[in-house]
C-alpha positions as CSV (number, residue, x, y, z in Angstrom):
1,X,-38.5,-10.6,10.4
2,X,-41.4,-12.9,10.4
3,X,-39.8,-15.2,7.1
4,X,-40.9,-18.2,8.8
5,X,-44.5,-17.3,9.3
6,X,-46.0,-18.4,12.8
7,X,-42.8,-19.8,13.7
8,X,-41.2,-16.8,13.8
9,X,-40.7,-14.4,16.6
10,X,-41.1,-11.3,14.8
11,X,-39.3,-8.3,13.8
12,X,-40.7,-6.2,16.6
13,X,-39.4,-9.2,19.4
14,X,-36.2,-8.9,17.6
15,X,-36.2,-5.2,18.3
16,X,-37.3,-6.0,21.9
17,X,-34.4,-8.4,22.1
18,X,-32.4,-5.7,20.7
19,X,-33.4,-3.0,23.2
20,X,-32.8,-5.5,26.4
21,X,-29.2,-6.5,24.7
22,X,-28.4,-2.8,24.4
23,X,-30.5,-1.2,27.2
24,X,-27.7,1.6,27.2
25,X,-28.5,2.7,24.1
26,X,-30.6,5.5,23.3
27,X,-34.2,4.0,22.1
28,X,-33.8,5.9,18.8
29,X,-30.8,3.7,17.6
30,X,-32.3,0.8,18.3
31,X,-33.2,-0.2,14.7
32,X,-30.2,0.8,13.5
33,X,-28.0,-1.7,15.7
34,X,-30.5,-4.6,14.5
35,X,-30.0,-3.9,11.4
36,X,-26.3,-2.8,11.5
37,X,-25.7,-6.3,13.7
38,X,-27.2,-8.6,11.5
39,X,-25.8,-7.4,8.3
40,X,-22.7,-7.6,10.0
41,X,-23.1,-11.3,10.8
42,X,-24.5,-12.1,7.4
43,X,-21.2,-10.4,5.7
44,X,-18.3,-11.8,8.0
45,X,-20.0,-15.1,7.5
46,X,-20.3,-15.2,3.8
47,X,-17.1,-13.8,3.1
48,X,-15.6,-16.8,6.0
49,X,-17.3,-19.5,3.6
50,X,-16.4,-18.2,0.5
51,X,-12.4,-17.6,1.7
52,X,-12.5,-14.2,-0.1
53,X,-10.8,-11.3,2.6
54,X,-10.4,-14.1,5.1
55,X,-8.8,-12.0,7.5
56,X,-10.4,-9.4,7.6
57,X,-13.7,-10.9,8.0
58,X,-12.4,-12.9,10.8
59,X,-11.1,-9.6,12.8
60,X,-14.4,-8.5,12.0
61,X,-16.2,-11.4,13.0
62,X,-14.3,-11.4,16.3
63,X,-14.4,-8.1,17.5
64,X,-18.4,-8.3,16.6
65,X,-18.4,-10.9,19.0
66,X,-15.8,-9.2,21.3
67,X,-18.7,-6.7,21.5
68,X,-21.6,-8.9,22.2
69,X,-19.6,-10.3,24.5
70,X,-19.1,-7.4,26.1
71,X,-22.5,-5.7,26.1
């Protein structure tokens, strides 16, 4: 997203990265599954640290990575 100035890769690599992850997907979708992805991450793993729905942030947090995995 380019929050670490010149030491960052970039919100259009991250798309890039995105489209070679998911290079099933439709090209249209694309931003959507970046986004969706990492505020999916970002939510399992703050609700993890702060014990609040534990379980169902971990079932989340696995199948998430069930998915990557799988991809």
């Amino acid at each position: 997203m380019g929050l670490w100035g010149e030491h960052s890769a970039g919100w259009n690599s991250f798309l890039a990265y995105t489209a070679d992850v998911n290079s099933y997907a439709p090209p249209e979708i694309v931003p959507f599954l970046a986004i969706a992805a990492t505020v999916l991450e970002i939510t399992f793993s703050v609700l993890l640290i702060t014990g609040y729905k534990t379980r169902l942030a971990a079932y989340g947090a696995s199948v998430l990575t069930l998915l990557f995995a799988c991809i």
